[in-house]
Short mmCIF file of the C-alpha atoms (twelve columns), coordinates in Angstrom:
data_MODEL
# 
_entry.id   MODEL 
# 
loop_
_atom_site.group_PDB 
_atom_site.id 
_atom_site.type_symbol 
_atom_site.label_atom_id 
_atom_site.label_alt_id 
_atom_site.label_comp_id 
_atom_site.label_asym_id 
_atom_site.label_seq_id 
_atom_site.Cartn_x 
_atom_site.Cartn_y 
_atom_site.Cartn_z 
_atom_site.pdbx_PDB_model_num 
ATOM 1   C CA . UNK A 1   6.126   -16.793 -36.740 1 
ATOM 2   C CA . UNK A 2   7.280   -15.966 -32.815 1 
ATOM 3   C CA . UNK A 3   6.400   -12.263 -31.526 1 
ATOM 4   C CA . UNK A 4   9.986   -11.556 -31.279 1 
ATOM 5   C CA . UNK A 5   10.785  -13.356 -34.808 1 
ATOM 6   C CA . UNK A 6   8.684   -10.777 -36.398 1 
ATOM 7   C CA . UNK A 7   9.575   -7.484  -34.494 1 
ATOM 8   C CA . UNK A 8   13.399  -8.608  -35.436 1 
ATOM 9   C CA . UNK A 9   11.932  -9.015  -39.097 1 
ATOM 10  C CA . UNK A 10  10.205  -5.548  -39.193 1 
ATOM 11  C CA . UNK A 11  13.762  -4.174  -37.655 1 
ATOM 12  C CA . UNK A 12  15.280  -4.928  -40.923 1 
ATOM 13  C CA . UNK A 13  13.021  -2.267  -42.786 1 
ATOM 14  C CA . UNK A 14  12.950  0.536   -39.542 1 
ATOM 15  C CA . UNK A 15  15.339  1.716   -36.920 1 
ATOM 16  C CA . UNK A 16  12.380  1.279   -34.318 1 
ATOM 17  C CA . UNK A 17  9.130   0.337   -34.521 1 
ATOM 18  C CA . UNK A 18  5.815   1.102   -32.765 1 
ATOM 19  C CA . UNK A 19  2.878   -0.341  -30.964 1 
ATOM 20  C CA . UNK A 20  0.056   1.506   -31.193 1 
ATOM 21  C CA . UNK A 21  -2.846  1.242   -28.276 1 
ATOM 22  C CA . UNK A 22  -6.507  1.550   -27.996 1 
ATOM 23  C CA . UNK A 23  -9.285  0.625   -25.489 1 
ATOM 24  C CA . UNK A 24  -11.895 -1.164  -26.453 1 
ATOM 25  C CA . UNK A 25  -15.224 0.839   -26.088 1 
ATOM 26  C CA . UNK A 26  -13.591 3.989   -25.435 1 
ATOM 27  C CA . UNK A 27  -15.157 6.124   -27.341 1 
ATOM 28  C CA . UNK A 28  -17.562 3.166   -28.766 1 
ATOM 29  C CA . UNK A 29  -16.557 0.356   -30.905 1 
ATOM 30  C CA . UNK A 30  -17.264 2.174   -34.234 1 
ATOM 31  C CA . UNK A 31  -14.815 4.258   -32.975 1 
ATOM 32  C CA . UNK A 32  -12.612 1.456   -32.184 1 
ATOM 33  C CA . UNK A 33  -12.504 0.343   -35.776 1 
ATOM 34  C CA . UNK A 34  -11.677 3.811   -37.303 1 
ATOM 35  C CA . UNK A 35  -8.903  3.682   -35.290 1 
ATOM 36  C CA . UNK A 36  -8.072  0.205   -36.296 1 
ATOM 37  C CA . UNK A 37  -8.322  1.401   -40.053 1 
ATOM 38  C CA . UNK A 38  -6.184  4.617   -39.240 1 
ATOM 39  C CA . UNK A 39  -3.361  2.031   -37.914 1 
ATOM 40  C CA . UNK A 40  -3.409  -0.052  -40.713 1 
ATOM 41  C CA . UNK A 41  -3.764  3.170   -42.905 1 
ATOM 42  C CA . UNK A 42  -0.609  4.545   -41.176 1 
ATOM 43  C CA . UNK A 43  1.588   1.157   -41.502 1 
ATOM 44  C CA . UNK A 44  1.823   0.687   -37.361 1 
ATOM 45  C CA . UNK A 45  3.725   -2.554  -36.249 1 
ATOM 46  C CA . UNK A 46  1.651   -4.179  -33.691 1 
ATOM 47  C CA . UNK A 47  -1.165  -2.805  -31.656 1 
ATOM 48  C CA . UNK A 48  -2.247  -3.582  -28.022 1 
ATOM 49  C CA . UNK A 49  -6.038  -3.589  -27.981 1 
ATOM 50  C CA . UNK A 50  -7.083  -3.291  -23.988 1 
ATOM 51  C CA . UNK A 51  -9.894  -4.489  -22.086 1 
ATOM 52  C CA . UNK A 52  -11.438 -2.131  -19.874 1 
ATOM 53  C CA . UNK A 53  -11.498 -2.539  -16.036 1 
ATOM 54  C CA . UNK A 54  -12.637 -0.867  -13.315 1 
ATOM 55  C CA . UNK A 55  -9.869  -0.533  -11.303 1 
ATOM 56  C CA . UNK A 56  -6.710  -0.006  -14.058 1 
ATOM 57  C CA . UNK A 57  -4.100  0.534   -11.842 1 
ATOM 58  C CA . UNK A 58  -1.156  1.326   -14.247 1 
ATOM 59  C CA . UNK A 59  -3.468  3.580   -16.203 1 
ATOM 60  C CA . UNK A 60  -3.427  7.542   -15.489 1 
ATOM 61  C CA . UNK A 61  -6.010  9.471   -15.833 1 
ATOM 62  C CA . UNK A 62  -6.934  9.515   -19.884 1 
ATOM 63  C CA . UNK A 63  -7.578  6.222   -19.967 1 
ATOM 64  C CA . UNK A 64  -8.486  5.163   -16.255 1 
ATOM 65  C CA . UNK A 65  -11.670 8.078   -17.684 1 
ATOM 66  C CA . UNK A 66  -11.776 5.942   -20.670 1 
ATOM 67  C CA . UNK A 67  -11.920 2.355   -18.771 1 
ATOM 68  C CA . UNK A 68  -14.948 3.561   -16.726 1 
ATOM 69  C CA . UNK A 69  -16.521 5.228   -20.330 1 
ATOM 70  C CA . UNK A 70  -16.300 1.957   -21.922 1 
ATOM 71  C CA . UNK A 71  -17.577 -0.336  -18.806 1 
ATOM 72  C CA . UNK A 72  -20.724 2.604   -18.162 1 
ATOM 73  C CA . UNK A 73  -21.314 2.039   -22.253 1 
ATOM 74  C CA . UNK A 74  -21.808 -1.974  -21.506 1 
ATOM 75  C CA . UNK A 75  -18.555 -3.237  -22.912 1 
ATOM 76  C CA . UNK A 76  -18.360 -6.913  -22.298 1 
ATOM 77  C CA . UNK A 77  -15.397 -9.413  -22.429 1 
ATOM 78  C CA . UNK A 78  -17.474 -11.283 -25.198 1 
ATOM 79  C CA . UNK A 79  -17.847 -7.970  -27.426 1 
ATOM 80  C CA . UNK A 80  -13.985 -7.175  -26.841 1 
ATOM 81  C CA . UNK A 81  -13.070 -11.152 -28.590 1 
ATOM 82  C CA . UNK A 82  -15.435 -10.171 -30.950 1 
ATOM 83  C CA . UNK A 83  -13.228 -6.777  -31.856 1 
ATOM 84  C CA . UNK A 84  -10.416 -8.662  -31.959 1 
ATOM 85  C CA . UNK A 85  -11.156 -11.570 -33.879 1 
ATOM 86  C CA . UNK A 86  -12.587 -9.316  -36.481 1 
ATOM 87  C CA . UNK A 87  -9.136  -7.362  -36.271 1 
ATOM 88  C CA . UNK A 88  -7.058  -10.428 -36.499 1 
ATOM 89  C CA . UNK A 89  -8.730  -11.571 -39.394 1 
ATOM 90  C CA . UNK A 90  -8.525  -7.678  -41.510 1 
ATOM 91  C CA . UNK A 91  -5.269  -6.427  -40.527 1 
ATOM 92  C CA . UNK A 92  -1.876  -7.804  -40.580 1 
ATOM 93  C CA . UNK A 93  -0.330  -6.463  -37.515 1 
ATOM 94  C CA . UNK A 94  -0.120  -8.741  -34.670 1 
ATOM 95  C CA . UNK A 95  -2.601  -7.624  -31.279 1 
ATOM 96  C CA . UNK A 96  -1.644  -8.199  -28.051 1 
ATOM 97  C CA . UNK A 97  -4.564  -8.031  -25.149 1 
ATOM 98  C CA . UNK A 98  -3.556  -5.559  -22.297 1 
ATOM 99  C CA . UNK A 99  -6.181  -5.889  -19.123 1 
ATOM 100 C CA . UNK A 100 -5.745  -6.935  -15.606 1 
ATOM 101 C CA . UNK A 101 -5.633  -9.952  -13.735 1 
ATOM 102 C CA . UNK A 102 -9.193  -9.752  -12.591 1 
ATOM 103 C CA . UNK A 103 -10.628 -10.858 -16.675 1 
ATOM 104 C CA . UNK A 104 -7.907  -13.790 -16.495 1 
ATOM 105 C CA . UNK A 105 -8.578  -14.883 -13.091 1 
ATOM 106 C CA . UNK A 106 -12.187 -15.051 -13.735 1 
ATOM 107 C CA . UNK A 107 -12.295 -16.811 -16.671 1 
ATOM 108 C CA . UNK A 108 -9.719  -19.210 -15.486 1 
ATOM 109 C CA . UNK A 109 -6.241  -19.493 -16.936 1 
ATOM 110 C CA . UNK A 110 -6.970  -22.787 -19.233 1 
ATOM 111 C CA . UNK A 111 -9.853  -20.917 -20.734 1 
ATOM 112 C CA . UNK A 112 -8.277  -17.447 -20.985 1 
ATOM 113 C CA . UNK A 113 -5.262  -18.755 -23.077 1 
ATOM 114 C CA . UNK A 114 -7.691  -20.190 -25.659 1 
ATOM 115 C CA . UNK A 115 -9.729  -17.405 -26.068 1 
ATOM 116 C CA . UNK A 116 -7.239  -15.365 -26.922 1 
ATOM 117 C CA . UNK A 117 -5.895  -17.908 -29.266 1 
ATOM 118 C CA . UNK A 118 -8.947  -18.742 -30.712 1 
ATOM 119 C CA . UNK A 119 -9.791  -15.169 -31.796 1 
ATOM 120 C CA . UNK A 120 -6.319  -13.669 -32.702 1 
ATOM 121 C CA . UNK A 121 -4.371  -12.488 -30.165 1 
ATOM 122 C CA . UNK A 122 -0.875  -13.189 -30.330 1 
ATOM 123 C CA . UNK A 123 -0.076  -12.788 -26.489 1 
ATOM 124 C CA . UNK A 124 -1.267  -10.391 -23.583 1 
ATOM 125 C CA . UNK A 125 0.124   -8.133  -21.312 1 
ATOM 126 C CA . UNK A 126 -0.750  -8.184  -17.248 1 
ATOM 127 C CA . UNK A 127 0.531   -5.306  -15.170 1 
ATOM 128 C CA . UNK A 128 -0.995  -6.161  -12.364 1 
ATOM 129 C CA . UNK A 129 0.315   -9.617  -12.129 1 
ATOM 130 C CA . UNK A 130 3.902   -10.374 -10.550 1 
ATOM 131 C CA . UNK A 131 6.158   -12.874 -12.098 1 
ATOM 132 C CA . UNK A 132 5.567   -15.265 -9.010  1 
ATOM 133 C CA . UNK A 133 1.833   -15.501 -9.436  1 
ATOM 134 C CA . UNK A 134 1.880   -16.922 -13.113 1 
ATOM 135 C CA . UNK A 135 1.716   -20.892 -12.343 1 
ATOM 136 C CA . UNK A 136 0.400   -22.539 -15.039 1 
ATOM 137 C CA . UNK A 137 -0.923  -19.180 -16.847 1 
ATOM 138 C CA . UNK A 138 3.085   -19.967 -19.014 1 
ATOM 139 C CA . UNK A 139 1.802   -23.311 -19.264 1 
ATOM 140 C CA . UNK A 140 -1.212  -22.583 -21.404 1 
ATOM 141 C CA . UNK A 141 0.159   -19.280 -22.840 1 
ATOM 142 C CA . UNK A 142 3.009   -22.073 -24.128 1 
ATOM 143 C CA . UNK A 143 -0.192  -24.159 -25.297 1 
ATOM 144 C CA . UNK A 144 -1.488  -21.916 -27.396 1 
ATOM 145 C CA . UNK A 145 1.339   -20.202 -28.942 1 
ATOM 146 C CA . UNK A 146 0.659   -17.234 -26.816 1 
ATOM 147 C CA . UNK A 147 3.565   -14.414 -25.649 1 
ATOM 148 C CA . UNK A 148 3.135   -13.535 -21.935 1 
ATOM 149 C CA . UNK A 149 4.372   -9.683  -22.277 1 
ATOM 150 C CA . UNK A 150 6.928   -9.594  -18.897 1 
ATOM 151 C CA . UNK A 151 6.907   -5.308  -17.740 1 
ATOM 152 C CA . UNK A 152 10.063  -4.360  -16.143 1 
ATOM 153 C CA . UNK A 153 10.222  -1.068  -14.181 1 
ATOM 154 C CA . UNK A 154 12.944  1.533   -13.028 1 
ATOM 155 C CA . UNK A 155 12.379  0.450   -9.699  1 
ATOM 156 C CA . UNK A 156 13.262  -2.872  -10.059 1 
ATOM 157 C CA . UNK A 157 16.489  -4.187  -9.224  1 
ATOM 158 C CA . UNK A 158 19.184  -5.996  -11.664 1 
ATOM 159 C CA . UNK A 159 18.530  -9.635  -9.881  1 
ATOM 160 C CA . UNK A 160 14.658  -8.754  -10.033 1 
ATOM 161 C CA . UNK A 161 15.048  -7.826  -13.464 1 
ATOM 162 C CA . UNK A 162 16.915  -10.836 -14.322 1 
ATOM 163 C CA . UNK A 163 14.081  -13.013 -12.550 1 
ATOM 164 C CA . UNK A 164 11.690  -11.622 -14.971 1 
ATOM 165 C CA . UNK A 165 13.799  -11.814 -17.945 1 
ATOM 166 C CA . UNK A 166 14.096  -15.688 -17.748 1 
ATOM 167 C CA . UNK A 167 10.229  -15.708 -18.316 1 
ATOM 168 C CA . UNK A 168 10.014  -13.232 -21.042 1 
ATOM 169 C CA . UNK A 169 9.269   -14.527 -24.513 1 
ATOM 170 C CA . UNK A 170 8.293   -12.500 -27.953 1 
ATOM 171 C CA . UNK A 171 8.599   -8.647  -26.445 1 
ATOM 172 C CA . UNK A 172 9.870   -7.269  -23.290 1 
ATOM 173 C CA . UNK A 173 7.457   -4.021  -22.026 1 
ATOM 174 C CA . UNK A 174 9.929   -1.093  -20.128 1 
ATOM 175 C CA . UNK A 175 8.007   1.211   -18.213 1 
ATOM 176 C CA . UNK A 176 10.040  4.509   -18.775 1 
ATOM 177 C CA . UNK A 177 9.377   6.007   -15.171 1 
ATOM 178 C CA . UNK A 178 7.459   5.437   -12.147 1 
ATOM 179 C CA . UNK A 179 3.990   6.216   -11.721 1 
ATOM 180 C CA . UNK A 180 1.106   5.538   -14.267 1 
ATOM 181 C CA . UNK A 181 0.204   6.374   -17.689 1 
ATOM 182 C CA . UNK A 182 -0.056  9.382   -19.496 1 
ATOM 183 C CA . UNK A 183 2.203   12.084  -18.355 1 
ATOM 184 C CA . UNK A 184 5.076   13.021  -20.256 1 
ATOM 185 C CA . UNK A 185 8.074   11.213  -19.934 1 
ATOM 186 C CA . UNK A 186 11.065  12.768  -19.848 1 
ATOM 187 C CA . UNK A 187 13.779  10.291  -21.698 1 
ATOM 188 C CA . UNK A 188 17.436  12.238  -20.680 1 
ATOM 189 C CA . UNK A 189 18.642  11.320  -16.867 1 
ATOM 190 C CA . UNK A 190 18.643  7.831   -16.254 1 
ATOM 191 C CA . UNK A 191 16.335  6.253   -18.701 1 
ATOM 192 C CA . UNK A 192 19.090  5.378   -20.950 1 
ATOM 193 C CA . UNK A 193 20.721  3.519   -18.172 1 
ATOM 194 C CA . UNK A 194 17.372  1.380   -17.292 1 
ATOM 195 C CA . UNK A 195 17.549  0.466   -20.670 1 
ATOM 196 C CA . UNK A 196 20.627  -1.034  -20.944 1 
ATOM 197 C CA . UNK A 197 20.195  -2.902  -17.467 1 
ATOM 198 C CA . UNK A 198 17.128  -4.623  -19.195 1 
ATOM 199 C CA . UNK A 199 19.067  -5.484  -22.330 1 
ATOM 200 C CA . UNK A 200 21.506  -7.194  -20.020 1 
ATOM 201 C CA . UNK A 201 18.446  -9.238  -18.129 1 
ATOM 202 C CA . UNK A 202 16.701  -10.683 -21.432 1 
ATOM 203 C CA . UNK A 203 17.621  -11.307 -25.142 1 
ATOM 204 C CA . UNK A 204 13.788  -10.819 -26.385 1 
ATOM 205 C CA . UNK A 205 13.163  -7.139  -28.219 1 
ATOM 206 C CA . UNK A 206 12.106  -4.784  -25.556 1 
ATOM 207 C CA . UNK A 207 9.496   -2.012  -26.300 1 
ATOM 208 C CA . UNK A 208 8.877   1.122   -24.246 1 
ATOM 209 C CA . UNK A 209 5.928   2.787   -23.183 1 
ATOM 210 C CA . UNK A 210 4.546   5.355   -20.659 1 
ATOM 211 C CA . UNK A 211 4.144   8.568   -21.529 1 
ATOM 212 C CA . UNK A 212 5.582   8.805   -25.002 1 
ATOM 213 C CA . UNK A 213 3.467   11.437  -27.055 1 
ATOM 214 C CA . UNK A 214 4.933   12.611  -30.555 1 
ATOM 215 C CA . UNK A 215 7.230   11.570  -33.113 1 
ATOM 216 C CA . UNK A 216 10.768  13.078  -31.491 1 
ATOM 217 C CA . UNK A 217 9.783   10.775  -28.700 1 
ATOM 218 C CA . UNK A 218 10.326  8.064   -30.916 1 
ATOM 219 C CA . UNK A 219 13.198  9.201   -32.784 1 
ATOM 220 C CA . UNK A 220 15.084  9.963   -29.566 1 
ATOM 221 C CA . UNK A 221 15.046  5.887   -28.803 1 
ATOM 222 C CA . UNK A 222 16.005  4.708   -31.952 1 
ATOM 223 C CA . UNK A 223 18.974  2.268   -31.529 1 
ATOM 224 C CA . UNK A 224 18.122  1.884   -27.838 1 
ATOM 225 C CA . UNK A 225 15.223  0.040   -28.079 1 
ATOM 226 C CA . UNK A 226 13.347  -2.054  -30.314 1 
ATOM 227 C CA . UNK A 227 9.872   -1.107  -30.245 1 
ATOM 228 C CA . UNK A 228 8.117   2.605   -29.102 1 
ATOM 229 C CA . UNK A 229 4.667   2.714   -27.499 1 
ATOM 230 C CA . UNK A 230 2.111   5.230   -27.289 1 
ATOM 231 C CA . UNK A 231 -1.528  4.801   -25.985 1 
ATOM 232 C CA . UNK A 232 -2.975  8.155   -23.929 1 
ATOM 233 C CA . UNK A 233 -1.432  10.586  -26.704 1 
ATOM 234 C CA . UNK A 234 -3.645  8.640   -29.607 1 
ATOM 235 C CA . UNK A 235 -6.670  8.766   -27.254 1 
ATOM 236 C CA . UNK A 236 -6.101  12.283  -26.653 1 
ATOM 237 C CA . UNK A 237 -5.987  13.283  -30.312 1 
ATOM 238 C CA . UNK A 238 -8.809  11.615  -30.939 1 
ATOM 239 C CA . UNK A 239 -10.858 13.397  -28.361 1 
ATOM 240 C CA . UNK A 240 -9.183  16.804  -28.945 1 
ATOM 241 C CA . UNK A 241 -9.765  16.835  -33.176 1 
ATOM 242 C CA . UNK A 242 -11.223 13.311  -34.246 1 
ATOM 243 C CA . UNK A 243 -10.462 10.769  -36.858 1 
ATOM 244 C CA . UNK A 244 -7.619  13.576  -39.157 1 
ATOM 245 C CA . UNK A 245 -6.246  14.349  -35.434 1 
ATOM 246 C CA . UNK A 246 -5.859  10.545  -35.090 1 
ATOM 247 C CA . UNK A 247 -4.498  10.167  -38.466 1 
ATOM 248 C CA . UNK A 248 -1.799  13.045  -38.152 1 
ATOM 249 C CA . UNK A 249 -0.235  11.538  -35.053 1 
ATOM 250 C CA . UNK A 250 -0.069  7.994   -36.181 1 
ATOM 251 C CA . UNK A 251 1.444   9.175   -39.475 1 
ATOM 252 C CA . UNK A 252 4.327   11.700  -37.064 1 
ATOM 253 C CA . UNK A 253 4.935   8.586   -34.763 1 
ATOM 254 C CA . UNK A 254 4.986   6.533   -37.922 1 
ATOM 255 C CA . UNK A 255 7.660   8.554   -39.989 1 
ATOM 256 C CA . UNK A 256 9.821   8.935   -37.083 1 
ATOM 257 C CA . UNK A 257 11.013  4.905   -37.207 1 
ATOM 258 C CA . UNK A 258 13.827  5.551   -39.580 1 
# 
């Protein structure tokens, strides 16, 4: 089944859905799987499992902390495959690989596509990567039954938008505001508006992300978009009151899709 076959599948039990996040080695890969459980536990739709980076230029400053935590800990692309294979094969929610261009570039786009492939991952997202600079990455992403996650931004115009949205397949990611990860997002104003220029540009399910935090967060876009993400927020309750933290938010975000 497609990405975007599924989320419209799911959408015919919730008003919304949502994609939960982690980082892989962040705050070790015990860790990781608790977490893991506690999604699967809590009945989240799809999860984006990241790979850290030292330079995560989209990420603010929970997880940029958390990206340099899990590369000073040793976390290694081959340890991350390993996480998700293991993932892929014990829970049934799809997992999509977030990282930056650098991990792609390096392991070349032929071999990148079938790694992911090989151990689970149902497609990736890039922020770092414009449109433009794809080339054959679609090509092997279309190989290997892989859904290149397009991000469209506030900033962007409508015939940018559109530009993007003829490459989007399985899920659409809106960025909510400018800037980076983390800080609350405030959804009144014009965020409505972004949303329905995106809806316009592409006919995949679109998610949101970027600074959404509780469970009204996620009520408050029902009907307006398909699928609500939240990454810092998890991390944060982790740190602030471990695994039952962890397990009360995913169960709030979790309740608030119908």
């Amino acid at each position: 089944m497609t990405l975007d076959a599924y989320i419209r599948q799911r959408l015919g039990g919730h008003k919304i859905l949502v994609m939960s996040h982690l980082i892989a080695g962040c705050p070790s890969l015990d860790a990781n799987w608790e977490m893991l459980e506690e999604m699967a536990r809590a009945g989240v739709d799809l999860v984006e499992l990241q790979m850290p980076f030292s330079e995560p230029v989209a990420d603010g400053p929970t997880f940029a902390r958390a990206n340099q935590q899990a590369l000073a800990q040793g976390l290694c692309l081959e340890q991350y495959f390993a996480l998700m294979q293991r993932a892929s094969q014990s829970f049934a929610f799809p997992l999509l690989m977030m990282g930056y261009y650098n991990t792609v570039f390096r392991l070349g786009h032929q071999a990148f596509a079938e790694a992911l492939q090989a151990n689970g991952g149902r497609g990736f997202i890039l922020p770092d990567l414009p449109v433009e600079e794809y080339g054959d990455l679609f090509t092997h992403s279309q190989r290997c039954a892989l859904h290149p996650v397009m991000l469209m931004a506030p900033t962007n115009p409508d015939v940018r938008l559109a530009q993007i949205g003829r490459h989007a397949t399985g899920l659409v990611y809106l960025v909510a505001r400018k800037g980076v990860t983390g800080s609350r997002t405030d959804l009144a104003g014009g965020t409505y508006a972004f949303v329905q220029r995106c809806r316009q540009a592409t006919d995949q399910p679109i998610g949101m992300g970027f600074g959404l935090a509780k469970g009204e967060d996620v009520r408050r876009l029902q009907g307006r978009v398909d699928v609500a993400i939240v990454g810092s927020a998890l991390l944060e309750a982790w740190e602030k009151g471990g695994r039952a933290e962890y397990r009360r938010l995913l169960e709030e975000l979790v309740a608030a899709r119908n």
